[in-house]
C-alpha positions as CSV (number, residue, x, y, z in Angstrom):
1,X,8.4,-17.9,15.9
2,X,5.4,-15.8,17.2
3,X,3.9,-13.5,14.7
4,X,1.2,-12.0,16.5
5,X,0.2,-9.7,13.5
6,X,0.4,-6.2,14.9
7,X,2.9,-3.8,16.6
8,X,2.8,0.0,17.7
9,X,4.1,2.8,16.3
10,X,4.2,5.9,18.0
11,X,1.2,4.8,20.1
12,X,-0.5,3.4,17.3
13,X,-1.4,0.0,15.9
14,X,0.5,-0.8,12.7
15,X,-0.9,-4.2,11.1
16,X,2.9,-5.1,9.6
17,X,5.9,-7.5,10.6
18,X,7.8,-4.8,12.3
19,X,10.9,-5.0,9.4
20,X,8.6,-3.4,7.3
21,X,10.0,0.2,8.2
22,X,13.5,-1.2,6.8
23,X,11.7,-2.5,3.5
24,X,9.8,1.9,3.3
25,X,13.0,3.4,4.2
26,X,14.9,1.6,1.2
27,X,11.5,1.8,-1.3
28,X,11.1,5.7,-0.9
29,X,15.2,5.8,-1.1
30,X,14.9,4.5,-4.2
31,X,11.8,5.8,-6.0
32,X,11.3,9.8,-3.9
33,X,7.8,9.2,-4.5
34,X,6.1,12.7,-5.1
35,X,2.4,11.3,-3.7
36,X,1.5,7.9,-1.7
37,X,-2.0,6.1,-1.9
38,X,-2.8,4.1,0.9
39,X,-5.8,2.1,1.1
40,X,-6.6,0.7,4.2
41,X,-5.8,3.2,6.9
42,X,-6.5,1.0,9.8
43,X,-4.8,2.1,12.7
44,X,-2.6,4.6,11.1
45,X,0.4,3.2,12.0
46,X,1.9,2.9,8.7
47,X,0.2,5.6,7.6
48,X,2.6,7.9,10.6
49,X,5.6,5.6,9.6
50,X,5.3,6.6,6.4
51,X,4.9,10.3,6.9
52,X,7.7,10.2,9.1
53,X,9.8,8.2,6.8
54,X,9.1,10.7,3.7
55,X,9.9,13.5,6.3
56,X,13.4,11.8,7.4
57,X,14.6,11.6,3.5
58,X,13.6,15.6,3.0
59,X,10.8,14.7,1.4
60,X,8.5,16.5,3.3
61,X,6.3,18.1,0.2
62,X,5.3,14.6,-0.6
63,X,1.5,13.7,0.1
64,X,-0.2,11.0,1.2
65,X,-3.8,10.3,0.9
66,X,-5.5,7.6,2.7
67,X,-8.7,5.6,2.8
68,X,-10.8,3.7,5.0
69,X,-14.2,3.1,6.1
70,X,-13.4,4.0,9.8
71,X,-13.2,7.3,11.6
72,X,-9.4,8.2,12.2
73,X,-9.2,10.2,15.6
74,X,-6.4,8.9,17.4
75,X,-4.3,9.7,13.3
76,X,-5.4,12.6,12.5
77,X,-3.7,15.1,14.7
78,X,-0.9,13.3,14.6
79,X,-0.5,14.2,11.0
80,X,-2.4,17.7,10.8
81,X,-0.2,20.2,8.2
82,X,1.9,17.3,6.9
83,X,0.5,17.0,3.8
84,X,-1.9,14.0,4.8
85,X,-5.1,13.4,3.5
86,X,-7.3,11.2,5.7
87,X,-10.6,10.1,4.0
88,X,-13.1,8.6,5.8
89,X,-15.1,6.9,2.6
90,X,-14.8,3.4,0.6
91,X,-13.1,4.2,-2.6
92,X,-15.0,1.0,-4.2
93,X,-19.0,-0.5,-4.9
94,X,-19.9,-3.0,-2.3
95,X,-18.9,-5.6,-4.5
96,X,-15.5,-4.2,-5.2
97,X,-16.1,-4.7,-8.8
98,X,-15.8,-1.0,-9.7
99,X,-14.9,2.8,-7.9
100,X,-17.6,3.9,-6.0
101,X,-18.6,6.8,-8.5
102,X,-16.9,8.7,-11.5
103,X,-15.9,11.1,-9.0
104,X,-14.0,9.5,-7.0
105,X,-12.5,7.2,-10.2
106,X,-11.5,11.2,-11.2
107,X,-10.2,12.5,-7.8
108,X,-7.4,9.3,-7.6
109,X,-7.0,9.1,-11.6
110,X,-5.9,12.9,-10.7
111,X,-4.1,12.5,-8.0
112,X,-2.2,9.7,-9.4
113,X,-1.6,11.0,-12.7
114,X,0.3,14.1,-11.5
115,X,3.9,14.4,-12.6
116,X,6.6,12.3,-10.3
117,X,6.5,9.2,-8.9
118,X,3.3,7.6,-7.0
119,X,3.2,4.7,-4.8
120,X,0.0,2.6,-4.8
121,X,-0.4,1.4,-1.2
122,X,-3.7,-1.6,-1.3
123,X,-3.9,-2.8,2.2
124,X,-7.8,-2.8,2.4
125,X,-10.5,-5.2,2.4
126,X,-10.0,-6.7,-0.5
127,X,-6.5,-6.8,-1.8
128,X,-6.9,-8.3,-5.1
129,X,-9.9,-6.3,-6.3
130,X,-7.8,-3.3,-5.3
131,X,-4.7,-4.0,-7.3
132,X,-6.7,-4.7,-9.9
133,X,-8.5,-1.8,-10.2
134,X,-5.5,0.6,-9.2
135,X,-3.8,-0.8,-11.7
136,X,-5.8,0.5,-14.7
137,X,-5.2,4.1,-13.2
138,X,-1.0,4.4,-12.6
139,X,1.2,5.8,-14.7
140,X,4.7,4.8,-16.2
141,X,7.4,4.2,-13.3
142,X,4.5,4.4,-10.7
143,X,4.7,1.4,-7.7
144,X,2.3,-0.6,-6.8
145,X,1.7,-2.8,-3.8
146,X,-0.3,-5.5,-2.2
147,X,-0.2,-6.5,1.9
148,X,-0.8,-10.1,2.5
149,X,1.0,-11.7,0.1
150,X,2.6,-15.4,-1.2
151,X,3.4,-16.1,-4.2
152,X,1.1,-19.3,-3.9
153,X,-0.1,-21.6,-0.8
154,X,3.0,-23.9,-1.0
155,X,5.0,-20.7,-0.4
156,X,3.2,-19.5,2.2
157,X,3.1,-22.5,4.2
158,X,6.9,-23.4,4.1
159,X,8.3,-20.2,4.4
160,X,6.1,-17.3,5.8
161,X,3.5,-19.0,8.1
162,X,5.0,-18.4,11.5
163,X,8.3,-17.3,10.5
164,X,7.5,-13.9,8.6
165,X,3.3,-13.3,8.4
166,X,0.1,-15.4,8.8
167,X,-2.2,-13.7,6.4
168,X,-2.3,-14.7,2.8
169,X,-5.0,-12.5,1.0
170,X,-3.0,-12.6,-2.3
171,X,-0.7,-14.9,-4.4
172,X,0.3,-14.5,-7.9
173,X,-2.4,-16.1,-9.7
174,X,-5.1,-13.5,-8.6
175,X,-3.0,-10.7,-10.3
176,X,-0.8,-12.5,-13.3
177,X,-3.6,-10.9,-16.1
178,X,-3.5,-7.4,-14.2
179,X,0.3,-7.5,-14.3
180,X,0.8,-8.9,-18.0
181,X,-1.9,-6.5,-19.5
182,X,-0.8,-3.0,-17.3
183,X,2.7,-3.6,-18.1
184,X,3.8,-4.4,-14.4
185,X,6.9,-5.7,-13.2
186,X,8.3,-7.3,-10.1
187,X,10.5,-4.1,-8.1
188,X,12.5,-5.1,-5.3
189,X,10.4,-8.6,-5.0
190,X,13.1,-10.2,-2.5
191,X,12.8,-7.2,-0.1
192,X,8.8,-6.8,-0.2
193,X,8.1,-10.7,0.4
194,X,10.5,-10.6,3.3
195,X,7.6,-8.5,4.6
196,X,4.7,-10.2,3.0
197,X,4.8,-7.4,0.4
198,X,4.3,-7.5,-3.2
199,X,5.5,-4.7,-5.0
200,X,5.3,-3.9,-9.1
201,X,6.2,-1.0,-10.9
202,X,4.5,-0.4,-14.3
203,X,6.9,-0.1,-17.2
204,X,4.7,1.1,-19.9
């Protein structure tokens, strides 16, 4: 099977095996997440999918906020005055260890925090230092997920490399403590990893 690691959505690139829309459509189904936090904007192809995808369920006073380094021009009128917020900023220190600044720790501890369901989006440059760090900031029955992910390298190699994704940026031994100390459980694991998804929500 080819996986040639990108498709378009609406005229934009969307860095995804192109069943992901299925795997949205069926996550915001279930949780009618009030707020999305994507980091790693990209393209904005997923960023538009999943706009249009809260839009298609009637959940059009959802937000998303988004982050990345790059300058979105080609996104950004594309979602003007549907309650998207493109940042062009890193969230995180050069060395990914921390947030950037108290401020920005405070504008996505706030944003987060906010009554309803959020969904943690951490498709960046560093996937594991993202979940890590995200993790510490959600909330009860929040989601959280990682893009680029195995369960280990045996998994990867037998059943996802050229039959569902070839990028492995994050297995479960990079986030076990995270997950064991925040309180996160696996949420519709079958369903994400078809998609090279892994996707917790925190219990307590």
């Amino acid at each position: 099977m080819s996986i040639h690691g990108h498709f378009t959505y609406k005229n934009l690139a969307i860095s995804q095996n192109p069943n992901v829309i299925c795997f949205l459509r069926s996550l915001f189904a279930e949780v009618k997440p009030k707020r999305v936090l994507e980091i790693g904007t990209s393209h904005g192809g997923l960023t538009l999918m999943m706009r249009d995808l809260l839009d298609e369920m009637g959940l059009d006073d959802s937000r998303i906020m988004t982050y990345d380094i790059y300058e979105q021009v080609f996104l950004k009128p594309l979602v003007e005055g549907r309650n998207v917020d493109v940042k062009t900023e890193s969230m995180f220190c050069d060395e990914y260890k921390r947030f950037k600044d108290e401020n920005i720790k405070k504008t996505i501890a706030e944003y987060i925090q906010k009554e309803g369901a959020s969904i943690v989006v951490c498709d960046g440059g560093n996937k594991v230092s993202e979940f890590r760090l995200l993790a510490d900031v959600i909330k009860p029955n929040d989601i959280i997920m990682a893009h680029d992910y195995a369960p280990d390298s045996e998994y990867f190699e037998n059943k996802m490399r050229d039959k569902v994704w070839n990028w492995h940026e994050i297995r479960d031994s990079d986030i076990s403590e995270t997950c064991d100390r925040c309180g996160l459980a696996p949420y519709m694991k079958e369903d994400a990893l078809e998609v090279a998804w892994a996707c917790f929500k925190k219990n307590r």
